[in-house]
CHARMM internal coordinates of N, CA and C (Angstrom, degrees):
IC EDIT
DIST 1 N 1 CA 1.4430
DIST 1 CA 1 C 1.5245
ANGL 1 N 1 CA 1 C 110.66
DIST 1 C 2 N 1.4222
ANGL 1 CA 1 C 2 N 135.67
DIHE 1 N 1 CA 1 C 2 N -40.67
DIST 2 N 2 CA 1.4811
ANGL 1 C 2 N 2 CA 147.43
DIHE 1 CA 1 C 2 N 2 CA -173.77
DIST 2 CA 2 C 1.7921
ANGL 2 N 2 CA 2 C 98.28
DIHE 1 C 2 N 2 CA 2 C -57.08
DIST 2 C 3 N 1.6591
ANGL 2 CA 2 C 3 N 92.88
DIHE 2 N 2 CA 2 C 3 N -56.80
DIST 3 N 3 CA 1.4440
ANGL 2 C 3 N 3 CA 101.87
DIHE 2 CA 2 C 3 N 3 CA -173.43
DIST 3 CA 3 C 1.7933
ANGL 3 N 3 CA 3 C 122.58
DIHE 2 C 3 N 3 CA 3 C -53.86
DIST 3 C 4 N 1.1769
ANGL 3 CA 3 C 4 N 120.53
DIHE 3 N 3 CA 3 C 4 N -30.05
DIST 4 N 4 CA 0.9737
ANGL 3 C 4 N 4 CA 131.50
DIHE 3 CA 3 C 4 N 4 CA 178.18
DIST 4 CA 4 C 1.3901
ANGL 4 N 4 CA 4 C 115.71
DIHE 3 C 4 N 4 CA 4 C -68.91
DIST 4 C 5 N 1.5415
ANGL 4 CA 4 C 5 N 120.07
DIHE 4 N 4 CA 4 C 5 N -57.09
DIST 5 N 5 CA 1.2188
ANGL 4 C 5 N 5 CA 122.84
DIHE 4 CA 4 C 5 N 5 CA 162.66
DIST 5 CA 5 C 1.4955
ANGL 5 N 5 CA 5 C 114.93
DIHE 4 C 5 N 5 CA 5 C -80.75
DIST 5 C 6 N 1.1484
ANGL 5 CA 5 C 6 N 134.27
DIHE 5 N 5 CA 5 C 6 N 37.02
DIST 6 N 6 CA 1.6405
ANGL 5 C 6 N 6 CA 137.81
DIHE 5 CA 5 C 6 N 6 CA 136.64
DIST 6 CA 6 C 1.7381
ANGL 6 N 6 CA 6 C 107.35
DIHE 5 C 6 N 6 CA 6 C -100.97
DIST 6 C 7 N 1.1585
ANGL 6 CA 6 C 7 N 119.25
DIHE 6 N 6 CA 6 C 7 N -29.07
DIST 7 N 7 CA 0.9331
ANGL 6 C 7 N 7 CA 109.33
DIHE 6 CA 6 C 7 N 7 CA 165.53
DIST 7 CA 7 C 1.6722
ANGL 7 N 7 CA 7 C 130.52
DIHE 6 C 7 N 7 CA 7 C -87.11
DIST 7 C 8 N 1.5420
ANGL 7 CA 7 C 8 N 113.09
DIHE 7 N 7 CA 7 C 8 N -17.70
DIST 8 N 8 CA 1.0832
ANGL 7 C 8 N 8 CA 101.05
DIHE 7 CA 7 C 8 N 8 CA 150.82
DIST 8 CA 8 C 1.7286
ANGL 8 N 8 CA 8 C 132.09
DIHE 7 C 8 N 8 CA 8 C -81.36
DIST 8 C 9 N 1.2387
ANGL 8 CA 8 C 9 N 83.97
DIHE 8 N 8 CA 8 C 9 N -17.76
DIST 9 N 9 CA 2.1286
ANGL 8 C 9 N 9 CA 82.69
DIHE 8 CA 8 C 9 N 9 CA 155.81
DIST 9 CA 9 C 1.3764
ANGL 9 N 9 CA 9 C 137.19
DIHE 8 C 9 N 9 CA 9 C -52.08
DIST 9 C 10 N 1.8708
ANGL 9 CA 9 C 10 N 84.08
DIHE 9 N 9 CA 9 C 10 N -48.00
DIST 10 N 10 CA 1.5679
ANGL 9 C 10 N 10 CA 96.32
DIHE 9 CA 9 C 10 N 10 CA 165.32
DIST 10 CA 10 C 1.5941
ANGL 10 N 10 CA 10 C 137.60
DIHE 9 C 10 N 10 CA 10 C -64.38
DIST 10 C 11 N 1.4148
ANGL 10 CA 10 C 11 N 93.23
DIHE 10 N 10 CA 10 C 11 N -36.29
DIST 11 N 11 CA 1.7479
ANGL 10 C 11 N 11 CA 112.60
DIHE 10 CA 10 C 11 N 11 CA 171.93
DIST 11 CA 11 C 1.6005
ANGL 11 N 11 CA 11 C 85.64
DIHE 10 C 11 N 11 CA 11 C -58.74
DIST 11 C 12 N 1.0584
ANGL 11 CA 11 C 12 N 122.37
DIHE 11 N 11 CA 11 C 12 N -73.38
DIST 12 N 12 CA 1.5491
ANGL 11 C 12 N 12 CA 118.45
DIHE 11 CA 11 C 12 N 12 CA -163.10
DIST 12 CA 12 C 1.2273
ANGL 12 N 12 CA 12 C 125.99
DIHE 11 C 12 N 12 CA 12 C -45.29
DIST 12 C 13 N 1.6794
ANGL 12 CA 12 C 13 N 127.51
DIHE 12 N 12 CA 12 C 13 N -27.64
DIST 13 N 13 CA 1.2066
ANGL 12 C 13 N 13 CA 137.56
DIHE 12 CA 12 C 13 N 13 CA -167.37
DIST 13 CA 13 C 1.5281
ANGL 13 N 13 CA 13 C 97.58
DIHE 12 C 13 N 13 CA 13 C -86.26
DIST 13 C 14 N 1.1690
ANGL 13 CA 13 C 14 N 127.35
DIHE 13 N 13 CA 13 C 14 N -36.68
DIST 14 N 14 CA 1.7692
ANGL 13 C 14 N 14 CA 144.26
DIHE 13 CA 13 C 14 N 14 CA -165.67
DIST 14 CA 14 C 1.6606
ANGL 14 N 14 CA 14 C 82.38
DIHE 13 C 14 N 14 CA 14 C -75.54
DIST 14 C 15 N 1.0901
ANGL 14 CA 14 C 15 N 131.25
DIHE 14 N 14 CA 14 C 15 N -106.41
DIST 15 N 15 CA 1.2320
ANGL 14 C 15 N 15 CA 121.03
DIHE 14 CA 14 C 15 N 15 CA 171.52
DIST 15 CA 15 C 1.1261
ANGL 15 N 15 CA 15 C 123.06
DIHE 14 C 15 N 15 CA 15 C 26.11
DIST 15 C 16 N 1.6142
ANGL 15 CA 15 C 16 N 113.07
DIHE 15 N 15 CA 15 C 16 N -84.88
DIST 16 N 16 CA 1.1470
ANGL 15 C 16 N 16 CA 140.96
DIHE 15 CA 15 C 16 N 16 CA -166.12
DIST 16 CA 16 C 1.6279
ANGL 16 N 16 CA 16 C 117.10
DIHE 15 C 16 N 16 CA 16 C -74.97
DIST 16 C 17 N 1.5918
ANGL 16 CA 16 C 17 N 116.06
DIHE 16 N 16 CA 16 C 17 N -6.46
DIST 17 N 17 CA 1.1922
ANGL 16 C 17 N 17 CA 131.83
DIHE 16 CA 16 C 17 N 17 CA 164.18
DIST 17 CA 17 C 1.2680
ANGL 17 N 17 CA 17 C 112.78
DIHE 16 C 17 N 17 CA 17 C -91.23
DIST 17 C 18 N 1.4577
ANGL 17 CA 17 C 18 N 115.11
DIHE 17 N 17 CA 17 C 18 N -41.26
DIST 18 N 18 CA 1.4168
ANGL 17 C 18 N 18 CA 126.72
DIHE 17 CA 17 C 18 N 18 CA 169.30
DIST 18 CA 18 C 1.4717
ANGL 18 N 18 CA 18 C 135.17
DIHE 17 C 18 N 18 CA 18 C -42.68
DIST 18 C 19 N 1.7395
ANGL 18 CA 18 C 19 N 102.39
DIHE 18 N 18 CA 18 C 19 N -44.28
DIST 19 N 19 CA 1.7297
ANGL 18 C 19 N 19 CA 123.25
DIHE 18 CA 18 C 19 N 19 CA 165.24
DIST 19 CA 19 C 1.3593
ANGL 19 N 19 CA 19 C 111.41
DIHE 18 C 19 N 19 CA 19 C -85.76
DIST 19 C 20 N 1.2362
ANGL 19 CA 19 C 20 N 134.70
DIHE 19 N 19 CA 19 C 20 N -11.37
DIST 20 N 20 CA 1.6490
ANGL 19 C 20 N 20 CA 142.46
DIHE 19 CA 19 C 20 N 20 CA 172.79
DIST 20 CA 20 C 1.4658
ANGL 20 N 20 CA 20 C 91.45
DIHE 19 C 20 N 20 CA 20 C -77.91
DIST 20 C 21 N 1.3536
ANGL 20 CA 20 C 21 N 119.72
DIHE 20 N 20 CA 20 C 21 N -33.86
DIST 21 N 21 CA 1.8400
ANGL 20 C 21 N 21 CA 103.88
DIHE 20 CA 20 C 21 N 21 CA -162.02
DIST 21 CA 21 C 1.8608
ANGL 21 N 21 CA 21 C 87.23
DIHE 20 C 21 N 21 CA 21 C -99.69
DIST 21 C 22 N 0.6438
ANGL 21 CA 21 C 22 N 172.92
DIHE 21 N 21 CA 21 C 22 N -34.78
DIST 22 N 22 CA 1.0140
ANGL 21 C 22 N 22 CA 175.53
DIHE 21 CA 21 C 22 N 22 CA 73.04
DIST 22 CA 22 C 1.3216
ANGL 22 N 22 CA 22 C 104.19
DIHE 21 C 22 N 22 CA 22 C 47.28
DIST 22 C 23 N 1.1545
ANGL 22 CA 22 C 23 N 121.36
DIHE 22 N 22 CA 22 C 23 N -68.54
DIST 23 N 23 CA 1.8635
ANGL 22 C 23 N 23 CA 112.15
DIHE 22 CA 22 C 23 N 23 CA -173.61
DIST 23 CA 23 C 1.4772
ANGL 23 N 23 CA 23 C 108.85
DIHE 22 C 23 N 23 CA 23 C -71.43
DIST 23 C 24 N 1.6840
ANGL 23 CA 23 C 24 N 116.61
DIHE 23 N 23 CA 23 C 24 N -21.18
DIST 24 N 24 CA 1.4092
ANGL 23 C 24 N 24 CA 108.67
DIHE 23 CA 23 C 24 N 24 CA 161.09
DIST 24 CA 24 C 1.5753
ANGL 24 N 24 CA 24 C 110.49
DIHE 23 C 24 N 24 CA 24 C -68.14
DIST 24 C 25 N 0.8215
ANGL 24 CA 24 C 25 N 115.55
DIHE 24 N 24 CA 24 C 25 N -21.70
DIST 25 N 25 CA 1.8592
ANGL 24 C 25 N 25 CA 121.27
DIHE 24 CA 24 C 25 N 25 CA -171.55
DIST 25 CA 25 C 1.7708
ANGL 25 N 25 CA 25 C 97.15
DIHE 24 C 25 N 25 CA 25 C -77.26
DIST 25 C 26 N 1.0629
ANGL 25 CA 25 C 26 N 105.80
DIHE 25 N 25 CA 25 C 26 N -48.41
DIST 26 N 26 CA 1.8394
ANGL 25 C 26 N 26 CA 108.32
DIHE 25 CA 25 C 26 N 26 CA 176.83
DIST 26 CA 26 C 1.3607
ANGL 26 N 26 CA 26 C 113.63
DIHE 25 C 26 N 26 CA 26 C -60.94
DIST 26 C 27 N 1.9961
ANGL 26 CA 26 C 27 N 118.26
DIHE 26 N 26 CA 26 C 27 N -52.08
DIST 27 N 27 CA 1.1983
ANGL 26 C 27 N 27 CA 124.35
DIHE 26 CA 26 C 27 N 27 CA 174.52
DIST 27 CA 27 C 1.7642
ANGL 27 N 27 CA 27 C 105.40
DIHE 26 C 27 N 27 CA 27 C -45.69
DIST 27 C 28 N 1.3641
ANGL 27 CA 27 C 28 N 113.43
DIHE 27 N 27 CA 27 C 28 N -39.36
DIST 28 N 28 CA 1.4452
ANGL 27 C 28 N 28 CA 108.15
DIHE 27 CA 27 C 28 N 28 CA -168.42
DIST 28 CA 28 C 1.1781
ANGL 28 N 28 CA 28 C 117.45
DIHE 27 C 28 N 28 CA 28 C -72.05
DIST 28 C 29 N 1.0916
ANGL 28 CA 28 C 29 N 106.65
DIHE 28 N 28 CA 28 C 29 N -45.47
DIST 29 N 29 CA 1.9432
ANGL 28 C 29 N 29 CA 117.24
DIHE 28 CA 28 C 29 N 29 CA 169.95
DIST 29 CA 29 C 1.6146
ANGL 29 N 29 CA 29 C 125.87
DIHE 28 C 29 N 29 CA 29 C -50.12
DIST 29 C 30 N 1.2406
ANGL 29 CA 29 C 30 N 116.32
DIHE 29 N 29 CA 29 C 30 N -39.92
DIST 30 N 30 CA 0.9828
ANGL 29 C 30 N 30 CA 138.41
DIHE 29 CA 29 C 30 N 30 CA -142.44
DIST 30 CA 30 C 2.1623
ANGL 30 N 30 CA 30 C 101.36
DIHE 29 C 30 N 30 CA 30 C -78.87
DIST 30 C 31 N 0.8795
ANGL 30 CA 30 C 31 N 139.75
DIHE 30 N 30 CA 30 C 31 N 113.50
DIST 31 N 31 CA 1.2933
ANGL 30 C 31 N 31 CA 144.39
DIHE 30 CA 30 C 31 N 31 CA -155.77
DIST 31 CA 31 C 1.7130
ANGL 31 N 31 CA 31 C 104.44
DIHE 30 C 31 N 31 CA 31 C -80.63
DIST 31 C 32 N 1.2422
ANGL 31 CA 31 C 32 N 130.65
DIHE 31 N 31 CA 31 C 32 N -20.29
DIST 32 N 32 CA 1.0759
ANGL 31 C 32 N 32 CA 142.30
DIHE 31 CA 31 C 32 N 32 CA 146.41
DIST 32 CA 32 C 1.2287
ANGL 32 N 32 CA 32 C 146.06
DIHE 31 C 32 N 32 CA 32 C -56.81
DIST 32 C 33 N 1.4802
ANGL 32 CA 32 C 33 N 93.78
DIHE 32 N 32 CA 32 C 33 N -19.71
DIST 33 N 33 CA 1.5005
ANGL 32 C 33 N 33 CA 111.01
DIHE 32 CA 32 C 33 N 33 CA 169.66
DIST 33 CA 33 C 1.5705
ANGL 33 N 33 CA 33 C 115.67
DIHE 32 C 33 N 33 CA 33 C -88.02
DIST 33 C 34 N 0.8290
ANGL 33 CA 33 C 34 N 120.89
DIHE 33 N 33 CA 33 C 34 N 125.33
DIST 34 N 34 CA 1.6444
ANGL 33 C 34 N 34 CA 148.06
DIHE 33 CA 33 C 34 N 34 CA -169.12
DIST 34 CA 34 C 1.5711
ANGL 34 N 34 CA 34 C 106.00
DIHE 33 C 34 N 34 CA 34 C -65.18
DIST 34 C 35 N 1.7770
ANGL 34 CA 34 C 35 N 113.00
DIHE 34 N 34 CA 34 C 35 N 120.69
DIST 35 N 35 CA 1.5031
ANGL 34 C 35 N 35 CA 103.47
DIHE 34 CA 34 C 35 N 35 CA 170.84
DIST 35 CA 35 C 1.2476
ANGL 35 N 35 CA 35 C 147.17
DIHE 34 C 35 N 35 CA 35 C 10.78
DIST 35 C 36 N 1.5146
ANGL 35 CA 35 C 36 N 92.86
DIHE 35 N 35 CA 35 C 36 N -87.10
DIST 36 N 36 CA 1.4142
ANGL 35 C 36 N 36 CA 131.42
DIHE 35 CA 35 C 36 N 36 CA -174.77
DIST 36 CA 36 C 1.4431
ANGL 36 N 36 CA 36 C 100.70
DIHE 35 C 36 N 36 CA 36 C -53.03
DIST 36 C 37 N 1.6828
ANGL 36 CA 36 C 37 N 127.75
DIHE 36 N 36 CA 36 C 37 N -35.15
DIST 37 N 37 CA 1.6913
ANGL 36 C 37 N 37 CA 122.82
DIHE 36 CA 36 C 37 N 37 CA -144.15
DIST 37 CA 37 C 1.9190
ANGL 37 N 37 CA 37 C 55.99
DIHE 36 C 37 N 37 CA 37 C -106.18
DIST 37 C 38 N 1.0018
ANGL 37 CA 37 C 38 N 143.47
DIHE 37 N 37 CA 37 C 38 N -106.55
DIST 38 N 38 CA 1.2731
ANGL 37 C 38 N 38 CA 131.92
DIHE 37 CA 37 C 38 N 38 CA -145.65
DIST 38 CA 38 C 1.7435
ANGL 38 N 38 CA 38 C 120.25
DIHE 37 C 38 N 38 CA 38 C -22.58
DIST 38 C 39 N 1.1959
ANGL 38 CA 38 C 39 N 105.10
DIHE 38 N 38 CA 38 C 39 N -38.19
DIST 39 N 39 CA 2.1294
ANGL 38 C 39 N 39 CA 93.16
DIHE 38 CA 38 C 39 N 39 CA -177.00
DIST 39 CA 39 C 1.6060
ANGL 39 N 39 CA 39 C 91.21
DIHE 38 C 39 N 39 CA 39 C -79.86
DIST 39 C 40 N 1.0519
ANGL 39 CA 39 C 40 N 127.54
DIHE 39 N 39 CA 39 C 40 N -27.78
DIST 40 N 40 CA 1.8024
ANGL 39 C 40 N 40 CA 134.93
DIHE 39 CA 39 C 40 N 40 CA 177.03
DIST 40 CA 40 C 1.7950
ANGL 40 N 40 CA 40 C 92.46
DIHE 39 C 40 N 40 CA 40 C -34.25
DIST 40 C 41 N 1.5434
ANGL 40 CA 40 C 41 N 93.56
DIHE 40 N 40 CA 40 C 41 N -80.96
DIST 41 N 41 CA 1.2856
ANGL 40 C 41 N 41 CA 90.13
DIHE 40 CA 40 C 41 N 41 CA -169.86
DIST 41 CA 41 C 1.7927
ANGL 41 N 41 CA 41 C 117.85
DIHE 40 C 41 N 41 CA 41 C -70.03
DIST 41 C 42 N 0.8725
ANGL 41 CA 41 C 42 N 103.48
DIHE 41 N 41 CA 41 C 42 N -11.69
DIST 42 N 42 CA 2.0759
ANGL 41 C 42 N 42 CA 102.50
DIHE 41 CA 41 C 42 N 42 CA 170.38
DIST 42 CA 42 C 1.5003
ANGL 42 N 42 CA 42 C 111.30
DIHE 41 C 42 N 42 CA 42 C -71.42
DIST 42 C 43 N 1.1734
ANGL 42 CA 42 C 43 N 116.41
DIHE 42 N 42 CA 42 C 43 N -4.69
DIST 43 N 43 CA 1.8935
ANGL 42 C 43 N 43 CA 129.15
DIHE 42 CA 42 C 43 N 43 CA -173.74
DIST 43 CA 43 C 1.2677
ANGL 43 N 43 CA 43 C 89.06
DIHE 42 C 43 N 43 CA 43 C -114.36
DIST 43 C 44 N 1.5367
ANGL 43 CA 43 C 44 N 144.72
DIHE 43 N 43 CA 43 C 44 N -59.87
DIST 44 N 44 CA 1.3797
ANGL 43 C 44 N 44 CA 146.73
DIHE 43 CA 43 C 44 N 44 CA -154.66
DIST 44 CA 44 C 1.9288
ANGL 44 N 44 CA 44 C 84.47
DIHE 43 C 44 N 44 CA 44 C -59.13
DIST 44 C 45 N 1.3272
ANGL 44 CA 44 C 45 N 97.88
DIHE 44 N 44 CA 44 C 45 N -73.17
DIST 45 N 45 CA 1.6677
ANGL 44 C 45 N 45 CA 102.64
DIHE 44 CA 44 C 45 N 45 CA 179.10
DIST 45 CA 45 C 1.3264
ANGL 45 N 45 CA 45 C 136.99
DIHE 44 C 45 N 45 CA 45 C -15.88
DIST 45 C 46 N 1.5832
ANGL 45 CA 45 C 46 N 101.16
DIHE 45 N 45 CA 45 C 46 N -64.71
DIST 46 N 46 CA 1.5949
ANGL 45 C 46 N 46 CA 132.85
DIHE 45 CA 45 C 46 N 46 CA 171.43
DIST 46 CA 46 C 1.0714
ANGL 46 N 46 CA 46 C 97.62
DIHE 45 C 46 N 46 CA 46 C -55.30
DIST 46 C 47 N 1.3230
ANGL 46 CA 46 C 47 N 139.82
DIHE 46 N 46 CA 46 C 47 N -93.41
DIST 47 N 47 CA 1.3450
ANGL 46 C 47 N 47 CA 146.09
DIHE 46 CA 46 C 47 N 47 CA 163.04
DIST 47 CA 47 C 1.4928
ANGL 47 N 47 CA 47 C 115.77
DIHE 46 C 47 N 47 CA 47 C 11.69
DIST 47 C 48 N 1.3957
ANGL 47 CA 47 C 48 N 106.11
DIHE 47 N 47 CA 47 C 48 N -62.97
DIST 48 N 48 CA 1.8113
ANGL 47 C 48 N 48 CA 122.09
DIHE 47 CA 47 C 48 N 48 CA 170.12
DIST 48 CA 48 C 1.2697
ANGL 48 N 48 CA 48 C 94.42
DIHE 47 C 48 N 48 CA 48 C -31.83
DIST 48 C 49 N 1.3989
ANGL 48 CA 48 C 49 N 117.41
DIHE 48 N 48 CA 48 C 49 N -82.46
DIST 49 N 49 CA 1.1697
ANGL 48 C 49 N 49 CA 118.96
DIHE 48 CA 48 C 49 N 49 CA -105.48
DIST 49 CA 49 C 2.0273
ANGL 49 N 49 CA 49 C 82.46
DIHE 48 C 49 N 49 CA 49 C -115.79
DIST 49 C 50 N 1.3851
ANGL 49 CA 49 C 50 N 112.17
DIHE 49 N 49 CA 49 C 50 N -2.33
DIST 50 N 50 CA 1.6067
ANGL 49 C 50 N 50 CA 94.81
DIHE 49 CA 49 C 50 N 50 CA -161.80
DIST 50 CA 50 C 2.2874
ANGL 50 N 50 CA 50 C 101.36
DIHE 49 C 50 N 50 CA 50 C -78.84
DIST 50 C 51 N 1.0616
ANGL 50 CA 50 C 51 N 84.93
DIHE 50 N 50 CA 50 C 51 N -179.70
DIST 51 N 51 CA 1.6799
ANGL 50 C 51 N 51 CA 85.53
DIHE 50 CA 50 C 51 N 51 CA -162.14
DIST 51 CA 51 C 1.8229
ANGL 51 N 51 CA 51 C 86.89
DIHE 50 C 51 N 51 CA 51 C -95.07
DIST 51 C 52 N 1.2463
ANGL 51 CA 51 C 52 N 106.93
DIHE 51 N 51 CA 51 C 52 N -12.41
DIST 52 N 52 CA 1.4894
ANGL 51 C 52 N 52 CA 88.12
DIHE 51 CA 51 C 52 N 52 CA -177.75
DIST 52 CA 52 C 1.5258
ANGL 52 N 52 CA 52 C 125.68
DIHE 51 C 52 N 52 CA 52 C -111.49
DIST 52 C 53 N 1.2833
ANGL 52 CA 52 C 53 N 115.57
DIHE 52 N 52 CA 52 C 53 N 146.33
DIST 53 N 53 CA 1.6160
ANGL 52 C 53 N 53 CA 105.42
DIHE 52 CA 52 C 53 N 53 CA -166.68
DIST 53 CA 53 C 1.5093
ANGL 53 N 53 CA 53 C 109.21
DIHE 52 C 53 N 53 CA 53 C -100.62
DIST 53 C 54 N 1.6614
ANGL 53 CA 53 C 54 N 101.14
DIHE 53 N 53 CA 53 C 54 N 123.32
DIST 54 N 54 CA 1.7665
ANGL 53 C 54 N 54 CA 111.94
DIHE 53 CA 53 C 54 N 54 CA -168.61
DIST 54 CA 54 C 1.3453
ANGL 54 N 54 CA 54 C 88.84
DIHE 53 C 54 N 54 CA 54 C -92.50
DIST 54 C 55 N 1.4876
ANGL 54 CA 54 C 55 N 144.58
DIHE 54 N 54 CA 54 C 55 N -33.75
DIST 55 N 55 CA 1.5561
ANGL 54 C 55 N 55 CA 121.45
DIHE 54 CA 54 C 55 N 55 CA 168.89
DIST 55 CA 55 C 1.6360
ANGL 55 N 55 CA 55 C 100.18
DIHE 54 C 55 N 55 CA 55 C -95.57
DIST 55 C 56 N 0.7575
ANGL 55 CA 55 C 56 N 105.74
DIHE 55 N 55 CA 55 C 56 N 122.03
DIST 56 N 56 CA 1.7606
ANGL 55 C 56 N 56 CA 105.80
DIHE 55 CA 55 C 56 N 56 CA 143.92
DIST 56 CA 56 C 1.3635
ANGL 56 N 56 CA 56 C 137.74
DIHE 55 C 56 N 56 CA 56 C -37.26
DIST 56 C 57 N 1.0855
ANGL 56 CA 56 C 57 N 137.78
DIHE 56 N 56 CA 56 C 57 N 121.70
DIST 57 N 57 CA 1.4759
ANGL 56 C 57 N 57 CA 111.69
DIHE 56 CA 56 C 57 N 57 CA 158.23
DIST 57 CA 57 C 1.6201
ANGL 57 N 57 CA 57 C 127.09
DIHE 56 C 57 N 57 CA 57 C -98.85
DIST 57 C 58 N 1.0764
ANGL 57 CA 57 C 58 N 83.46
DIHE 57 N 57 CA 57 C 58 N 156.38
DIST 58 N 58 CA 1.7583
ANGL 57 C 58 N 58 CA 96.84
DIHE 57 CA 57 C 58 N 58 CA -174.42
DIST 58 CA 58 C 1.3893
ANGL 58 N 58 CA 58 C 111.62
DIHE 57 C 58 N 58 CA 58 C -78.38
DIST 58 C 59 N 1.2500
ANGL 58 CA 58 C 59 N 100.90
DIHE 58 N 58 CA 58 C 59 N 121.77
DIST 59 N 59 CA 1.6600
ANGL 58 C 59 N 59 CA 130.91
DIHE 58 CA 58 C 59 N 59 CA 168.50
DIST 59 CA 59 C 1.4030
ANGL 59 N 59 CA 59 C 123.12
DIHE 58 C 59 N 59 CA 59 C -115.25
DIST 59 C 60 N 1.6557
ANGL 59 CA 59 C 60 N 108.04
DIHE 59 N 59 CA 59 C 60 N 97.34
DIST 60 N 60 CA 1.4412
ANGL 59 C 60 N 60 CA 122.08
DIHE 59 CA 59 C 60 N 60 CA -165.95
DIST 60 CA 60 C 1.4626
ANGL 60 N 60 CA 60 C 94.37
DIHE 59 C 60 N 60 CA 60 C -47.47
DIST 60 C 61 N 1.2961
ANGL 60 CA 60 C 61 N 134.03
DIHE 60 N 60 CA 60 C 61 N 171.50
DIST 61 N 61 CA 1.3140
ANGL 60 C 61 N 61 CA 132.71
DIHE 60 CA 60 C 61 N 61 CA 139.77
DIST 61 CA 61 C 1.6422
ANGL 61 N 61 CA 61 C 119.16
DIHE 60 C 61 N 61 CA 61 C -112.71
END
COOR INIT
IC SEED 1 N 1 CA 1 C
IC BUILD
């Protein structure tokens, strides 16, 4: 029973990443949208998806 609803969490979260990349994909297209908010989201993007991590995270020791 747990498993099912972790996996429907997960279905849900994919989703929900799915319409976030998408309305950045519209914001990008969109001829109204202003420079600056367009390279915004070409860095938000990159960022996603790059293999390397420009912040760190913090790991108490």
């Amino acid at each position: 029973m747990g498993e099912a609803k972790a996996l429907e969490r997960a279905k849900n979260k994919v989703r929900e990443i799915k319409r976030n990349i998408f309305v950045l994909y519209l914001a990008y297209k969109d001829p109204r949208v202003p420079w600056y908010a367009k390279l915004f989201t070409i860095l938000v993007v990159a960022y996603a998806f790059s293999p390397i991590d420009l912040i760190p995270d913090f790991i108490p020791v």
